[in-house]
N, C-alpha and C positions, 0 to 999 in steps of 0.2 A: 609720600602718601602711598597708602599700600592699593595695589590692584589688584582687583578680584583675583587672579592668579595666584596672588598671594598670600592671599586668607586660606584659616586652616578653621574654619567654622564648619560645623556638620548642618544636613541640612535643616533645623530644628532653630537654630541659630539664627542663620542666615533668614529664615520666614519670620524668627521675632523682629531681628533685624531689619529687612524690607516693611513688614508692617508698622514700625516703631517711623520709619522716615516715613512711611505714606502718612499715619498718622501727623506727624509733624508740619509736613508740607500743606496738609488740610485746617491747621491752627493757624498758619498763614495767612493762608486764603479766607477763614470765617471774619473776619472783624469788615476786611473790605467790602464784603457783600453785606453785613448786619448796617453798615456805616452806608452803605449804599440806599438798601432797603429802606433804612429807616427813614433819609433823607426824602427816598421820594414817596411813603405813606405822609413825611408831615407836607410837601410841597403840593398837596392839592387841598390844603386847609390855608394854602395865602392866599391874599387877597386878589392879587396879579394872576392868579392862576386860572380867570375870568377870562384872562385877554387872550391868551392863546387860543390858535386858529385850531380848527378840526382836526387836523391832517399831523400837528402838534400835539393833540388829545391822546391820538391814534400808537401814534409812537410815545407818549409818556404810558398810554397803557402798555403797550408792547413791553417797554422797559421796565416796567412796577412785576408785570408777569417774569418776565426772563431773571428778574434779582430774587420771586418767588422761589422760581423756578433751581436755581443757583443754591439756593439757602435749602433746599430740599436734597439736592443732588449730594453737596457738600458734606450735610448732617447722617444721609443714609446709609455710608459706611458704619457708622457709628452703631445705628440701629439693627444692620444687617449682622456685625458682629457681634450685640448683646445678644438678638436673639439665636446665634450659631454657637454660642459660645460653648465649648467643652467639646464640640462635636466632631471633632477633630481636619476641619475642614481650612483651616488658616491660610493653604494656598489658594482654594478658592474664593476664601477672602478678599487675596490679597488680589489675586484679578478683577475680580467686581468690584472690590473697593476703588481701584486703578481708573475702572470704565469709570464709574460716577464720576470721579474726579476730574476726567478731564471734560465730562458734561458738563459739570458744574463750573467750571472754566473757558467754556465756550459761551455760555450762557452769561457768567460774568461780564465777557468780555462784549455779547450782546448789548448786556444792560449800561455796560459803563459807556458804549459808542453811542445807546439809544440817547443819554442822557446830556453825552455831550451835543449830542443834532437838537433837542429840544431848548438848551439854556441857551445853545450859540445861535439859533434860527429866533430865538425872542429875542435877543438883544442884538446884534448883527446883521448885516446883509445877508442873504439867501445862498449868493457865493461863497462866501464867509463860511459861513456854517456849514455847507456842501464842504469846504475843500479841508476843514478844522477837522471834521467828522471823517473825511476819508484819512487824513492822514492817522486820527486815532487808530483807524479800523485794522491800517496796514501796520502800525506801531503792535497793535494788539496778536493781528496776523502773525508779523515774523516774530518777534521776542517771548509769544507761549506756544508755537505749535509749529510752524512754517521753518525757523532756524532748527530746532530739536528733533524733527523727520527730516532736515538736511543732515543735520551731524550725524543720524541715526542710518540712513541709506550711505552715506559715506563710511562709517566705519563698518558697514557688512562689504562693500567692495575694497577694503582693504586688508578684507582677509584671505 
């Protein structure tokens, strides 16, 4: 596999190239949050959805807002790039596009922990659900953000 070293892209390239994978990486991430979303706009049209306690209501808002929230983040590279477009401004694209993205991935990873404390504190015991939901939280932590600023502060001190 070639390493950046390696490549003999000029820098025109290499920005369609970095936008083309932020792009990609962002095709990813929309179904989960659409698939998310949608689940929880129809989950307050069930019937059950009567029984839950306040404090339950609370965080199913919290979570309806942050999958909002995520589906906004996600889609406004999209939007920031139609309306830049031609302008010759693609690396600053490609940074703002960058910020959103990991917004909108934080926010993801809100709504999918909100989601899991709401379904596992209805059906489950309150420990249950406490320990179900932190282990997501910490699953969510290290495997989008928490490992990838470790490998990243690692490979500057090994330069």
């Amino acid at each position: 596999m070639a390493t950046p070293s390696d490549r003999t892209e000029d820098e025109q390239e290499q920005l369609n190239r970095q936008l083309g994978e932020l792009l990609q990486e962002l095709r990813v991430a929309m179904p989960g949050v659409q698939v998310l979303f949608g689940f929880l706009l129809a989950a307050a049209f069930n019937q059950r959805f009567s029984e839950l306690e306040r404090w339950q209501e609370d965080v199913y808002l919290g979570t309806l807002l942050c999958s909002a929230l995520a589906t906004a983040f996600f889609i406004a590279p999209t939007a920031y790039h139609r309306i830049t477009f031609r302008q010759g401004e693609k690396e600053k694209i490609i940074r703002v596009a960058t910020r959103f993205a990991i917004a909108g991935l934080a926010l993801l990873a809100l709504a999918m922990t909100g989601a899991v404390l709401v379904v596992t504190s209805f059906l489950f015991s309150a420990i249950t659900a406490v320990i179900v939901t932190a282990l997501v939280f910490v699953a969510f932590s290290w495997l989008w953000f928490a490992y990838a600023l470790y490998r990243r502060i690692e490979g500057h001190r090994s330069d």
